[in-house]
KOLDOLO-936521 format. One line per 3 residues: number of its first residue (from 0); their letters; for each residue x negated, y negated, z negated of C-alpha. Coordinates in Angstrom, 1 decimal. Layout:
KOLDOLO-936521
NUM	a	X Y Z | ...
This chain:
KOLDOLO-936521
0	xxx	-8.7 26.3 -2.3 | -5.8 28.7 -0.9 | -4.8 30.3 -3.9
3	xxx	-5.4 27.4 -6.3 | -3.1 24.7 -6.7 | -4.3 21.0 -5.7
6	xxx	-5.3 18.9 -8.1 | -3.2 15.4 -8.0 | -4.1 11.6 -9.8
9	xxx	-1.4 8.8 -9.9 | -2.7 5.7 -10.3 | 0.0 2.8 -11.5
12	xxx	-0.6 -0.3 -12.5 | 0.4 -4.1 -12.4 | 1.1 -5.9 -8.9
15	xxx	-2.5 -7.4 -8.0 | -3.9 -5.3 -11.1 | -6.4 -3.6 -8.5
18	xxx	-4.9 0.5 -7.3 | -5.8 -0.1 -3.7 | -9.2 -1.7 -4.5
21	xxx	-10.0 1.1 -6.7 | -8.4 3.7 -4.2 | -11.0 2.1 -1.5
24	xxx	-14.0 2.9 -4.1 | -13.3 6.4 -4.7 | -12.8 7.1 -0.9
27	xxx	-16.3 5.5 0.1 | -17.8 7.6 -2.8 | -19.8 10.7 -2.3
30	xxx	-17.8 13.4 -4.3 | -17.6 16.4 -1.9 | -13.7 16.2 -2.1
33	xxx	-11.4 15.8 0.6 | -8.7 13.8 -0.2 | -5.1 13.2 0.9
36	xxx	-3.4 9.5 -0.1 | -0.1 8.5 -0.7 | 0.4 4.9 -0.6
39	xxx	3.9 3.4 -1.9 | 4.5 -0.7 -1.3 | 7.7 -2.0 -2.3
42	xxx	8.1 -4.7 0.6 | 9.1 -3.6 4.0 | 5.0 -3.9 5.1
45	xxx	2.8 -1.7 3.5 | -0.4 -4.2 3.2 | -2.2 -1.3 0.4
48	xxx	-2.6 1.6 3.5 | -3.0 -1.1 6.0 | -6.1 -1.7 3.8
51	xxx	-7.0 1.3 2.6 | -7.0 2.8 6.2 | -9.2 0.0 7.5
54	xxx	-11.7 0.9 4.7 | -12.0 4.3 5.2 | -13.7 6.1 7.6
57	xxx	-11.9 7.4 10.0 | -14.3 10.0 10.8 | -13.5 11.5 7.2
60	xxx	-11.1 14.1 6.3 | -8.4 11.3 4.4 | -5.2 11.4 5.4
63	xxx	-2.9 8.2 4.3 | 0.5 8.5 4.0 | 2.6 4.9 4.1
66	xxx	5.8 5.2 1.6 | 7.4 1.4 2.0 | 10.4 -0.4 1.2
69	xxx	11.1 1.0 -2.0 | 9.6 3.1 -5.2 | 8.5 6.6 -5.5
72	xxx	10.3 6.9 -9.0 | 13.0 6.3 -7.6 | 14.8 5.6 -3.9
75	xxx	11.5 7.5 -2.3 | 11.1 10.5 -5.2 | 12.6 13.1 -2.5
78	xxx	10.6 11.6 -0.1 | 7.9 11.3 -0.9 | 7.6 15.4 -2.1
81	xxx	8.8 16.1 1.7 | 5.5 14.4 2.3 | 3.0 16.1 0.2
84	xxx	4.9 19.3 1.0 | 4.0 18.5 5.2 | 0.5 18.1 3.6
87	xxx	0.7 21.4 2.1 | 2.1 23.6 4.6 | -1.6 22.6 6.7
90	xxx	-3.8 22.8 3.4 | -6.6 20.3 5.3 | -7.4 19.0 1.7
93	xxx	-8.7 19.6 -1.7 | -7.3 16.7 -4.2 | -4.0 14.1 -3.5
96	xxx	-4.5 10.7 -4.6 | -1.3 8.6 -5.3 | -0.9 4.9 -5.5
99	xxx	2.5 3.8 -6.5 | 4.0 0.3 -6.4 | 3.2 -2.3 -8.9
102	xxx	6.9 -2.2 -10.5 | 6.9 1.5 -10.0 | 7.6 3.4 -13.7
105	xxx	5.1 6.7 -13.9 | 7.0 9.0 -16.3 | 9.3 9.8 -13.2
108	xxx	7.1 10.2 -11.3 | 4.6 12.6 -13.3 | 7.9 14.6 -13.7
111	xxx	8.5 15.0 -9.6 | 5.4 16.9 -9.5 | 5.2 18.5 -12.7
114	xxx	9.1 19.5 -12.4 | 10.4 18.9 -8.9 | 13.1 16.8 -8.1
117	xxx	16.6 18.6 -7.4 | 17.0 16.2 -4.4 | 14.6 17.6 -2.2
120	xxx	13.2 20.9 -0.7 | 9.9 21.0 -1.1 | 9.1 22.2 -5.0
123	xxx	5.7 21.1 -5.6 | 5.3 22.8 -8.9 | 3.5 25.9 -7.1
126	xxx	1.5 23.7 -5.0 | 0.8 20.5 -6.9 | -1.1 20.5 -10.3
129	xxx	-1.1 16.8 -11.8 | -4.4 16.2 -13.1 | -4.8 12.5 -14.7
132	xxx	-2.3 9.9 -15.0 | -4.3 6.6 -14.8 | -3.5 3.1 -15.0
135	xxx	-5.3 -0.2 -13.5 | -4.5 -2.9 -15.9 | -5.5 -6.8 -15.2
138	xxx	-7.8 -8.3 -18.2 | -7.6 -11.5 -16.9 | -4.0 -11.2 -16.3
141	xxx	-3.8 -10.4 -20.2 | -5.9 -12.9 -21.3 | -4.5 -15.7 -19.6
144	xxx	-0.6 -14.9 -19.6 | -0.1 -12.5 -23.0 | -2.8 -14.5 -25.3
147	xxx	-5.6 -11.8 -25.4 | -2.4 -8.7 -24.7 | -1.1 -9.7 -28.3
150	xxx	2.5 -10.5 -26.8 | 2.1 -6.8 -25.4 | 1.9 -5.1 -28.7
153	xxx	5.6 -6.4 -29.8 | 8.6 -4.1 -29.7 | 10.2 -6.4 -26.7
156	xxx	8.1 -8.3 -24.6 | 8.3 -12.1 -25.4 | 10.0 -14.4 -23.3
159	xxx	12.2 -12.2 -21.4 | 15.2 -10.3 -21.7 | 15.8 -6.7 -20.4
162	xxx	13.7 -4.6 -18.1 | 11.3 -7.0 -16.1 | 7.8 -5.8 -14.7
165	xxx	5.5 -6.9 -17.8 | 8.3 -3.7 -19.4 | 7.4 -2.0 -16.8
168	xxx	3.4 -2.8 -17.4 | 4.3 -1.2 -21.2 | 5.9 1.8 -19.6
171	xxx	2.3 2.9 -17.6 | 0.3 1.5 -20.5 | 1.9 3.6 -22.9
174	xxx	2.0 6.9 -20.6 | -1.1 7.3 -18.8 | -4.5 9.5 -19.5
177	xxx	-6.9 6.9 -18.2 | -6.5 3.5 -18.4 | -8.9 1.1 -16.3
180	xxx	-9.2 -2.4 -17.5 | -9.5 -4.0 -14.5 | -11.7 -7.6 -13.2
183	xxx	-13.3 -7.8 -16.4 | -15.7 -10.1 -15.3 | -13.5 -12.8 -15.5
186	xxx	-12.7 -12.4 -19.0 | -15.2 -13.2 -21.8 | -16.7 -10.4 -23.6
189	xxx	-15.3 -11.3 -27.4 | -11.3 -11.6 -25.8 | -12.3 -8.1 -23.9
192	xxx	-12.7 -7.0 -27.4 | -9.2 -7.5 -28.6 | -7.5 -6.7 -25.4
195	xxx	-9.0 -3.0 -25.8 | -7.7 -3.2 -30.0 | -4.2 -3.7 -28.2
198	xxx	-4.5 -1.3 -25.6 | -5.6 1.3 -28.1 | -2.7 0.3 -30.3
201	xxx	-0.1 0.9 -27.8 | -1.6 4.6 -26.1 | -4.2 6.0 -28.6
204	xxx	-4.9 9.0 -26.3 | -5.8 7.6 -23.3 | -9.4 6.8 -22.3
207	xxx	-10.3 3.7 -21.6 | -12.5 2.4 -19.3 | -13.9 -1.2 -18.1
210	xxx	-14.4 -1.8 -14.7 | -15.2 -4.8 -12.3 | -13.6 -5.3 -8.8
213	xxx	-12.2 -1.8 -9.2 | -15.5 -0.2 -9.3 | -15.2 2.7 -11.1
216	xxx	-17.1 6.7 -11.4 | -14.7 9.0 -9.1 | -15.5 11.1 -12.1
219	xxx	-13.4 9.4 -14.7 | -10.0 9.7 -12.5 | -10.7 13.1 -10.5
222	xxx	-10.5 16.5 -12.0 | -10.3 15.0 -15.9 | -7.8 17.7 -16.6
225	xxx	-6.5 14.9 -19.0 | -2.9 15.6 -18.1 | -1.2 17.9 -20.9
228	xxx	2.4 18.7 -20.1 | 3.7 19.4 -23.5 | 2.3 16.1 -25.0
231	xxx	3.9 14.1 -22.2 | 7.2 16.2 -22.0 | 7.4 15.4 -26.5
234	xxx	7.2 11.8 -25.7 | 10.3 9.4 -25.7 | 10.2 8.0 -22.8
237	xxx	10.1 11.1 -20.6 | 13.0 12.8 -22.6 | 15.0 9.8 -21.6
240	xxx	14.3 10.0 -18.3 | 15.8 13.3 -18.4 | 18.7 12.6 -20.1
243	xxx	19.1 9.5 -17.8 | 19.6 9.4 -13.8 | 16.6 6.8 -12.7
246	xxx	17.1 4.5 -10.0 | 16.2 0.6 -10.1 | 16.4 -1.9 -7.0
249	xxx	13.6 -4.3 -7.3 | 15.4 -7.4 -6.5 | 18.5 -6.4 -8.9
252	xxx	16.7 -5.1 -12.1 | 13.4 -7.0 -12.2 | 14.4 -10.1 -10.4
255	xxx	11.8 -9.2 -7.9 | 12.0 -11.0 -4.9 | 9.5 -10.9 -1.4
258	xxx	8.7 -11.6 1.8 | 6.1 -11.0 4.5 | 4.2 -14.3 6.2
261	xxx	3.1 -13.8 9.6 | 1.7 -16.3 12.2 | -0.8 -15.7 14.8
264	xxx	-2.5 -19.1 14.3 | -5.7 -19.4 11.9 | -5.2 -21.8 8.9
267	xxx	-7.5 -24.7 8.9 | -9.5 -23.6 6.5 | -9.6 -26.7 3.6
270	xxx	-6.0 -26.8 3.6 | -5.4 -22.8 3.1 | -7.6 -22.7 0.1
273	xxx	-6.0 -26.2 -1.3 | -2.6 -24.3 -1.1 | -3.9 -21.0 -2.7
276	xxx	-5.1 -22.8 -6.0 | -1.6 -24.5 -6.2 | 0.4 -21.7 -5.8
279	xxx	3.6 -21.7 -8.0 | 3.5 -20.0 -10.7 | 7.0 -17.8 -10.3
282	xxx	4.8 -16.3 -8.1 | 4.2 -12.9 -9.6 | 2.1 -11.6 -6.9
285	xxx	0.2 -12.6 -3.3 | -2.2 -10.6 -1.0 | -2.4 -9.8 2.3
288	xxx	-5.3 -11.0 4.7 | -5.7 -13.9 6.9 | -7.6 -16.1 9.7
291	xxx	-9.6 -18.7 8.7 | -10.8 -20.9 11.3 | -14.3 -21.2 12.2
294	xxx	-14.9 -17.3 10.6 | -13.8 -15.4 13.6 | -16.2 -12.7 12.0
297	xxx	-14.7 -11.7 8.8 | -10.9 -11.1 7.9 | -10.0 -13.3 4.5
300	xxx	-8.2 -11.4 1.6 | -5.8 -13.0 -1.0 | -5.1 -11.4 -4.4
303	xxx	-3.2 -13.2 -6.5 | -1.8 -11.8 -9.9 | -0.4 -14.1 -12.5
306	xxx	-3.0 -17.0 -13.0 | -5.9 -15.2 -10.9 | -6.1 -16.0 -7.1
309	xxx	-9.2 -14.9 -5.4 | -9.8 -15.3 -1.8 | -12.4 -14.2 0.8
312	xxx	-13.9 -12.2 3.2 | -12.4 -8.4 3.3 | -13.3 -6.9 6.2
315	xxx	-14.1 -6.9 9.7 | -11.6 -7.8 12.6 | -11.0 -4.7 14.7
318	xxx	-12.2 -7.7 17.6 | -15.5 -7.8 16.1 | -16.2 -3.8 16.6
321	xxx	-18.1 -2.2 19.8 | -15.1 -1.5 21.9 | -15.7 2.8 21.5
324	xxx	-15.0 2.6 17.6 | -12.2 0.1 18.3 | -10.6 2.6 20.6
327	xxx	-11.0 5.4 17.2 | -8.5 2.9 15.6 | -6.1 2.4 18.4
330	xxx	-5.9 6.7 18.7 | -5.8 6.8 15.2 | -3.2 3.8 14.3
333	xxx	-1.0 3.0 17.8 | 0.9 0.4 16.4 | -2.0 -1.8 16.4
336	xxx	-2.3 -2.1 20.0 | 1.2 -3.6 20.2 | -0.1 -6.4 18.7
339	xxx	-3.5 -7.2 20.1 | -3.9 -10.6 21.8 | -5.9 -11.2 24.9
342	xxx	-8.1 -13.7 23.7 | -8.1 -13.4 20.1 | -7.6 -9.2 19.6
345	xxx	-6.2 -8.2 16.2 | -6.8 -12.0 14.2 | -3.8 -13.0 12.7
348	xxx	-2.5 -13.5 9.1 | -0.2 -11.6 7.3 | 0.5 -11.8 3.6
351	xxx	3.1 -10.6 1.1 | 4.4 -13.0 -1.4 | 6.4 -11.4 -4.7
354	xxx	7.7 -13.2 -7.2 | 10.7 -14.0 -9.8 | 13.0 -17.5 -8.4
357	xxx	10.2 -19.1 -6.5 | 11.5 -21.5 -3.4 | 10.5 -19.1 -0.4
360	xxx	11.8 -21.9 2.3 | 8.7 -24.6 0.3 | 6.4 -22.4 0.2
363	xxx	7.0 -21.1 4.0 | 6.5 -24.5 4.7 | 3.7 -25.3 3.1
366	xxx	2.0 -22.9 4.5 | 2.8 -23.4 7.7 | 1.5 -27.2 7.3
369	xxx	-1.7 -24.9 6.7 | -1.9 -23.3 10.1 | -3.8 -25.4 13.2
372	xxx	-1.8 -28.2 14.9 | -2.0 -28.4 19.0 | -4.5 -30.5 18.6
375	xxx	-6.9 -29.0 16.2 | -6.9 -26.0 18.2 | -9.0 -28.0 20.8
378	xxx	-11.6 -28.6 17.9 | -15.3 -27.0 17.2 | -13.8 -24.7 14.7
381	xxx	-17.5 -24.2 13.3 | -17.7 -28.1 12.2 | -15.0 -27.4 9.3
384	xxx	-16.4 -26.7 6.0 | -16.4 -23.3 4.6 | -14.7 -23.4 1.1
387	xxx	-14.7 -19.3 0.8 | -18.9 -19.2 0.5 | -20.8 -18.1 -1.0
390	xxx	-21.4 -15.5 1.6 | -22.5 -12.9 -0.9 | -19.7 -12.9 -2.5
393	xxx	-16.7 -10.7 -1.5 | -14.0 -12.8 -3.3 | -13.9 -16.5 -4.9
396	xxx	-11.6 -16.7 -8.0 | -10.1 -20.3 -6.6 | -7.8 -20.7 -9.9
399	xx	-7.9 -21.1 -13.6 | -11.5 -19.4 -14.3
């Protein structure tokens, strides 16, 4: 692989649309590559690599790189190329995955590594070869919030006014190679139908493939060669990002607001998955993982995007693992030691909450009427009823279904 340039995917996608979960399938997979992954959050903790690292094996050859706090479109663009370009100089890998941020826009950031980016050293152009441009869209998402993705097909999004992230949604629609339609098994099969007729309308060239819980071929978003320059570079919405200097701010152009929940206390577990069907609905996105009393075994996930919450088991608590394995993810991840407790080890909760003019202060509190009192701390945690079963189940849709 010296003399041949690496291979790169970027997947975009809605916030809760499903990148990281797909990410985590094509790392498990068996496809001879090696793979480097960059892994940009727009909040301040980067939940995605925290996942993604858990999941993969650390005895592999990924390497995760954490790009938080803002968008590689934008704010991170030069940074992020003096990341891959570290990567490069030690050319330990075969193909670059790249998951970008659920408001991030993907013409600018096809151009960083088919162009460069004057702001930084590292030219990627003689490294980097972009491959596939895919996008994870949410079918229930569409089916519940645009009427079957018919509000998607009009010139300006309905019910809004300037650029706000269902825009942004058109934007990696309308520029991508592959496009995964995303938890289609909570969708009926005839409204499937006409999402895809919309979806065609609005990017005829790009393939388009179903998918449940992000399980998806490695084959249809690695080495595609789907990616042609001149067709994207003829398009109108890359000449205007060249005629244009990009830079958004989250907050300021979408509206986009968030914040990171943390408590070291487990919820009691009725109350938890009460609150997680009523969330409001300003609430544009939710995930995260956290501790549900009586299952010290399992860490719970949350995903919520637009009407869809699921919530269950996720993933093992680093407690739970033989104490040799446990001391791979210390070496490999340090800042998880700082954290361990005694008695408990690495159980907590921690989860992001984005959304548009929600009351953060309520819903804090709210949640925190979720968490153990004094009191029930002294109880037989394994008396209170389970509401995230059944246990072959990896999620529970807790909303709207």
């Amino acid at each position: 692989m010296s003399n041949e340039r690496i291979p790169v995917t970027v997947l975009s996608g809605s916030l809760g649309a499903g990148k990281t979960t797909v990410l985590n399938h094509v790392l498990t997979a068996d496809h001879g590559l090696e793979v480097a992954v960059v892994v940009n959050d727009m909040g301040d903790v980067n939940v995605d690599a925290e996942h993604v690292t858990q999941q993969s094996d650390l005895g592999g050859e990924e390497e995760i790189i954490e790009m938080s706090n803002g968008c590689i479109c934008c704010r991170l663009r030069g940074d992020m190329l003096d990341e891959v370009g570290r990567l490069a100089d030690r050319r330990e890998f075969d193909y670059l995955l790249v998951e970008s941020s659920g408001i991030s826009e993907p013409i600018p950031v096809a151009q960083t590594f088919a162009m460069g980016f004057e702001d930084a050293s590292f030219d990627p152009t003689d490294t980097y070869e972009l491959d596939t441009m895919v996008t994870v869209a949410n079918a229930h998402s569409f089916w519940e919030s645009f009427d079957a993705g018919e509000a998607l097909a009009a010139e300006v999004p309905t019910g809004e006014s300037g650029r706000v992230p269902e825009t942004v949604l058109l934007d990696q629609i309308e520029f991508c190679d592959v496009l995964l339609l995303n938890k289609c098994d909570l969708v009926p099969d005839d409204a499937l139908e006409e999402i895809e007729a919309v979806l065609e309308r609005l990017q005829p060239r790009a393939k388009i493939v179903r998918t449940e819980f992000g399980n998806v071929d490695p084959d249809e978003i690695l080495g595609t060669e789907r990616f042609d320059f001149q067709d994207a570079s003829n398009s109108a919405g890359w000449k205007h990002e060249l005629q244009h200097d990009h830079h958004h701010d989250p907050q300021e152009e979408h509206g986009v607001t968030s914040f990171v929940y943390e408590r070291n206390r487990p919820f009691h577990p009725e109350r938890i998955a009460q609150l997680l069907s009523e969330l409001p609905d300003e609430l544009i996105r939710a995930k995260g993982f956290f501790w549900s009393a009586g299952r010290e075994d399992v860490a719970m996930g949350v995903d919520k995007a637009g009407t869809s919450v699921r919530a269950g088991p996720s993933g093992q608590w680093l407690a739970n693992l033989p104490e040799a394995e446990r001391e791979q993810y210390f070496a490999a991840r340090p800042g998880l030691e700082e954290d361990w407790d005694e008695e408990w080890g690495d159980r907590m909760t921690r989860l992001v909450f984005i959304g548009r003019e929600f009351d953060e202060e309520a819903l804090i509190e709210r949640l925190d009427d979720c968490v153990l009192t004094d009191r029930e701390l002294d109880d037989d945690w394994s008396t209170y009823a389970d509401p995230f079963e059944p246990e072959e189940r990896r999620e529970l849709a807790l909303a709207n279904e």
